[in-house]
Every structure is written in structure tokens, then in C-alpha cells.
C-alpha positions as CSV (number, residue, x, y, z in Angstrom):
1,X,86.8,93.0,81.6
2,X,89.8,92.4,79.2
3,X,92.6,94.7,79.7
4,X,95.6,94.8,77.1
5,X,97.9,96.4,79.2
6,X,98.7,98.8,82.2
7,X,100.8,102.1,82.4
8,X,101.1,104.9,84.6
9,X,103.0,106.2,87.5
10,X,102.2,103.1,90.5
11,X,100.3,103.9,93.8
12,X,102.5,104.7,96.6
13,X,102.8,101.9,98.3
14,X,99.3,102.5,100.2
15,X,97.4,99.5,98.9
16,X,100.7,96.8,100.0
17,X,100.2,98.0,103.9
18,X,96.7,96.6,104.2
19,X,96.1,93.2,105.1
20,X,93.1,92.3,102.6
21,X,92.0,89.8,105.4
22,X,88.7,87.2,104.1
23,X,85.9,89.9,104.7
24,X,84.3,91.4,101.2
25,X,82.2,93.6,99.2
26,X,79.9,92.9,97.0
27,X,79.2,96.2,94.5
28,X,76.8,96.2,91.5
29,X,77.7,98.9,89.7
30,X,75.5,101.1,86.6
31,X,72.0,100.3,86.0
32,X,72.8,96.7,84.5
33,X,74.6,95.8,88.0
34,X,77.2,94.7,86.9
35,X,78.8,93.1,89.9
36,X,82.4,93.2,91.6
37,X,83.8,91.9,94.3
38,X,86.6,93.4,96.6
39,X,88.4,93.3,99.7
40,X,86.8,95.4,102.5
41,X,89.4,97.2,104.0
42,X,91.2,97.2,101.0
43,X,88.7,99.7,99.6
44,X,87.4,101.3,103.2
45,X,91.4,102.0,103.6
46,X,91.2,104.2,100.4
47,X,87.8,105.2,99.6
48,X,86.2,107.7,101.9
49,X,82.7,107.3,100.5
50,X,83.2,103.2,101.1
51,X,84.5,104.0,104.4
52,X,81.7,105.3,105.6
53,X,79.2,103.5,104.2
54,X,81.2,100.3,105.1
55,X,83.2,101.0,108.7
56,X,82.2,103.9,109.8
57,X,82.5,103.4,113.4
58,X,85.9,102.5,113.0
59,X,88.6,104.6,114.2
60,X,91.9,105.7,112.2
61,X,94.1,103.5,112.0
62,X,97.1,104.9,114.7
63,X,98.8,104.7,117.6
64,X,99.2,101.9,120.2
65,X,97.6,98.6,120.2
66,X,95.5,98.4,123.3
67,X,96.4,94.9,124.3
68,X,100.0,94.8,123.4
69,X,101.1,98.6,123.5
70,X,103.1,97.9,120.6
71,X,102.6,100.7,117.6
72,X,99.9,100.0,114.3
73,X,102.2,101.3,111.9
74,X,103.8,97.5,111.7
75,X,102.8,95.3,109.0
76,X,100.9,93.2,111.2
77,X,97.2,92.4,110.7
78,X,94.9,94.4,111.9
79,X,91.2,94.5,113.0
80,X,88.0,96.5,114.7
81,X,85.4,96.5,116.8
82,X,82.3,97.5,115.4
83,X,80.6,99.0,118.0
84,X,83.1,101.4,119.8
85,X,85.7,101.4,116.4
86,X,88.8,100.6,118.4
87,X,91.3,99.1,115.9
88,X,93.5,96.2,117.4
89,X,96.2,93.6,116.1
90,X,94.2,90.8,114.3
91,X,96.4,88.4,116.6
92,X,96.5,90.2,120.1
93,X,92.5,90.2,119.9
94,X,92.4,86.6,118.9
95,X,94.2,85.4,121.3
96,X,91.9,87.5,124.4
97,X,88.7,86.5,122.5
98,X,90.5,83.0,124.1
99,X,89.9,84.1,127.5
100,X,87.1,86.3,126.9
101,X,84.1,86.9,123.8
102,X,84.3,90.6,124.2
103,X,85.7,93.7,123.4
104,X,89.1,94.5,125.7
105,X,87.6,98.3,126.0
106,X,83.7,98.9,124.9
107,X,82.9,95.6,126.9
108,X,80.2,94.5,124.2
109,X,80.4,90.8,122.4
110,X,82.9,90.6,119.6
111,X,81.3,89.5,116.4
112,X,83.6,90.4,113.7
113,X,86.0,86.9,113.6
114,X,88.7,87.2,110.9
115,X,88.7,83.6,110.7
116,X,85.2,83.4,109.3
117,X,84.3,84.8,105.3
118,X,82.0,88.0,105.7
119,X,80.1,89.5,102.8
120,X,78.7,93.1,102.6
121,X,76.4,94.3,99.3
122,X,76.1,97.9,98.0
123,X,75.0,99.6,94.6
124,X,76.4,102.7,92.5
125,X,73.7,102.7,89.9
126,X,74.9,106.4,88.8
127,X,78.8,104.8,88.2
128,X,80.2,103.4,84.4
129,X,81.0,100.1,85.2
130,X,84.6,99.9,83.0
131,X,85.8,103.6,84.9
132,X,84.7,101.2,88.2
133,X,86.6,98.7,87.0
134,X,89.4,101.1,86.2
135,X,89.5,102.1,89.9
136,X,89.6,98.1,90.9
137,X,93.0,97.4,88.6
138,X,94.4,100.7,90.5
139,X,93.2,99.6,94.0
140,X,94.9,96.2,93.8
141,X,97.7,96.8,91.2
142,X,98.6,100.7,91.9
143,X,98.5,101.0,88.1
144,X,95.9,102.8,85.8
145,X,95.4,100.3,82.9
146,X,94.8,101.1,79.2
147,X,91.3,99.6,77.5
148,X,91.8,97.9,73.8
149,X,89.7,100.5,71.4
150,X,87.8,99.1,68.5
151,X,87.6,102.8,67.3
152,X,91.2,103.1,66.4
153,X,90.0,106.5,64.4
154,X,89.1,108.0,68.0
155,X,91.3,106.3,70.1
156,X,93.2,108.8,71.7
157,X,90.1,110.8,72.6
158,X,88.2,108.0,73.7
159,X,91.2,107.0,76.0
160,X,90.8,110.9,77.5
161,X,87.4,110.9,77.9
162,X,87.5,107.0,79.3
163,X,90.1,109.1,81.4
164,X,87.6,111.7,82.5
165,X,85.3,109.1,83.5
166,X,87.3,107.7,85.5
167,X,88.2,110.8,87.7
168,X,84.0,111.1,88.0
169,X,84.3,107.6,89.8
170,X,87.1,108.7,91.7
171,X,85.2,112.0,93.1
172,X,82.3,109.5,93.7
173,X,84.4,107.4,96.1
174,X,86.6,110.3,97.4
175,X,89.7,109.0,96.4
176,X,92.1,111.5,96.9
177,X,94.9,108.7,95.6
178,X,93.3,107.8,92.5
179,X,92.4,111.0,91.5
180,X,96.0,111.9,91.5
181,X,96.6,108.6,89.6
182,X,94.0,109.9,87.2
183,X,95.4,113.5,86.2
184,X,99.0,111.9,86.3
185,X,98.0,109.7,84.0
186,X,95.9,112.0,81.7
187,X,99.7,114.7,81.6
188,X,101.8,111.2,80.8
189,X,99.3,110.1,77.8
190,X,99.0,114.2,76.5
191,X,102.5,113.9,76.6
192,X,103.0,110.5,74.6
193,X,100.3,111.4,72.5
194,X,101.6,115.1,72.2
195,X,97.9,115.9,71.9
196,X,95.7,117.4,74.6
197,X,91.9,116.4,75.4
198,X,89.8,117.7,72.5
199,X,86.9,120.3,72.5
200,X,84.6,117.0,72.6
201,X,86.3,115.8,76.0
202,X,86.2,119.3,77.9
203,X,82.8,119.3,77.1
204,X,82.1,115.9,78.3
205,X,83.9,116.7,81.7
206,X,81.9,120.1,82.1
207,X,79.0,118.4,81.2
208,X,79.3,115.1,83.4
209,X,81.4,115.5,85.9
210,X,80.5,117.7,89.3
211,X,80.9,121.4,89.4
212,X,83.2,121.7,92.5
213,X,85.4,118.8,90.5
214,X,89.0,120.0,90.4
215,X,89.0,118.1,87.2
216,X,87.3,121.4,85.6
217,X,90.7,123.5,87.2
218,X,92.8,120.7,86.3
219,X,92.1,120.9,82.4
220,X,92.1,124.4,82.2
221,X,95.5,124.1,84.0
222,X,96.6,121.9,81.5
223,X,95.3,124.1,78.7
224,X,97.2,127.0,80.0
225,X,100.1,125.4,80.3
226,X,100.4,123.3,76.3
227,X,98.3,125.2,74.4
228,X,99.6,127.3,72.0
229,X,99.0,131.1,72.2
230,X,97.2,130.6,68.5
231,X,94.9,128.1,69.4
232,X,92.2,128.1,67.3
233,X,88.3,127.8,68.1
234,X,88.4,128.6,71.7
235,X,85.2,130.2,71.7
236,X,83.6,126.8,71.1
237,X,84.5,125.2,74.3
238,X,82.4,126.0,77.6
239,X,82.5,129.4,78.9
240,X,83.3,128.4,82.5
241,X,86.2,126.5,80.8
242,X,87.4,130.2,78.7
């Protein structure tokens, strides 16, 4: 998907500490399946939904590696066992799977090699494919990027609800990190814009999005905050949202 252009505040930093390593994920996302491809502990490192559905024996990511003692919070590769979890550095466990084809502490056969390509597939039928995509420019760049708009009439509200789409995503994956990107990014464009999400976008993200969202809060928030005391045609916007 084309993308003319990226803005927004960047990802903290969380996305350069993980070595992508050559293992992947296939996804087909929407009801056309449309497909993507991305780095599997790339997105497992970020996505709580993927994390589980992905690595879910593996353990966090702390500590001490067992077969060096030295601390994970390096920048040195890292990888897991899939049976008991236990995260180790990608080289320490290479070179004992030298002297031995098993695990250092579950004692089962190692058969996750970082030196061999591995492909996993999964769907999310229910997910817009471009707010997916959205999330993939963010995982890899730390930037929220910005959609060319044909309906150039429209296009500020089309870029707010493409917005609230994206944050639907986001609680799909339980993202914590991109949802912040998203409602940072939704304050900067209100701001640039100096317009706030119309009637027609509220509705959309009552209507869409999950009822213990905090993207419900969140633009009620932002309401409260820039709308002016005379706004006009409240009543027409959802009563949850009054």
C-alpha cells in the first residue's frame, strides 16, 4: 500500500531493541486476506494478542542468561525454548547446542535454530487491512503514516476516522504502544487541522469500536477539553458520548 508520507511523535525506542532474527509471520488480514508478512518477535515483543497466539510459552524477557549469567537487557540476540519458555542469548545457546541438542534447563530437544527461516500463518478476518497496515509502518518505523485521500472534500475526516480505525486494530492486538501512538497522533492532526473529529467520526467509533475502548473516554476527553462552551448540535451525537 502506497503511503505519501509519515508524521507523528516516533515509538520509543522499543521496536530498535529487538533483534528481528529470520523467523516470520504470515497474517491475512479482512475477509479478502489480504496478506502481510512480519518479523515474529518483532510483533510478539509488542502485541499481546500475537504474543500469545505466537510464543506463548515464552517467558519475559529479564534477568540473567542461564548459560553466561550475563544480564538480557544487552543488545545482544536473543532466543527461547519452546517448551519450558526460558529466554537465552541467541549465541550462548548456539554454541551448547555444539556440545549438546537440548535445552540447558527443561532437558527436551532444541528445535527452534535461528539459523534456519521459520514461517508461522494466522488470520484477522474481523481487521481493515490499511489500519493493519497502519500498525506495520508503526511496528517497524515507530511512525504513524498519513494515507493519500482521493476525497480531498472529506479529507480531514476521513484521516480521523482512518484514525479511529486504526486504534480498533490496536485494541485487537493489545498494543498498549500504538494505541498511545494513535491518540497522540489524533491531538497533533486536531491541532494542525484546528478541527476536532466530527459528529460522523464519534459515531463511527461508538458504533465500531469496543465498549470498554478507552477511545470512547479519550474523545470525550478531547471534546471537553477544545470544544467550545457553544457548541452546537450536541444532542445529535451518542448519548453515552453526552
Amino acid at each position: 500500500m502506497t503511503v505519501s508520507k509519515t508524521r507523528g511523535a516516533a515509538r520509543k525506542g522499543a521496536h530498535k531493541r529487538v533483534h528481528f532474527g529470520r523467523h516470520m509471520v504470515d497474517i491475512f488480514v479482512g475477509p479478502d486476506e489480504h496478506p502481510f508478512s512480519v518479523h515474529q518477535d518483532l510483533l510478539c515483543s509488542s502485541s499481546s494478542y500475537f504474543k500469545e497466539e505466537v510464543q506463548s510459552s515464552r517467558k519475559v524477557i529479564e534477568g540473567e542468561c542461564s548459560i553466561c549469567t550475563e544480564g538480557m537487557s544487552g543488545h545482544l540476540p536473543i532466543t527461547y525454548c519452546g517448551p519450558c519458555g526460558q529466554n537465552f542469548h541467541t549465541g550462548c545457546i548456539q554454541e551448547w547446542l555444539d556440545r549438546e541438542e537440548i535445552c540447558p534447563l527443561c532437558r527436551t530437544e532444541w528445535n527452534y535454530f535461528e539459523d534456519e527461516v521459520g514461517i508461522c500463518e494466522t488470520s484477522l478476518e474481523e481487521c481493515d487491512p490499511l489500519s493493519f497496515d497502519m500498525y506495520m509502518q508503526w511496528l517497524y518505523t515507530g511512525t504513524i503514516p498519513v494515507y493519500p485521500h482521493g476525497d480531498l472534500e472529506n479529507a480531514v475526516q476521513n484521516r480521523f476516522i482512518e484514525l479511529m480505525k486504526a486504534h480498533i486494530v490496536g485494541d485487537k492486538l493489545q498494543d498498549p504502544g500504538f494505541l498511545k501512538a494513535i491518540y497522540e497522533e489524533i491531538i497533533d492532526y486536531s491541532l494542525t487541522v484546528e478541527k476536532l473529529p466530527s459528529r460522523k467520526s464519534v459515531v463511527f467509533a461508538y458504533t465500531n469500536g469496543s465498549e470498554v475502548s478507552l477511545l470512547r473516554k479519550f474523545l470525550a476527553a478531547l471534546y471537553a477539553v477544545r470544544a467550545s462552551s457553544h457548541f452546537k448540535d450536541l444532542e445529535r451525537f451518542p448519548k453515552q458520548f453526552i
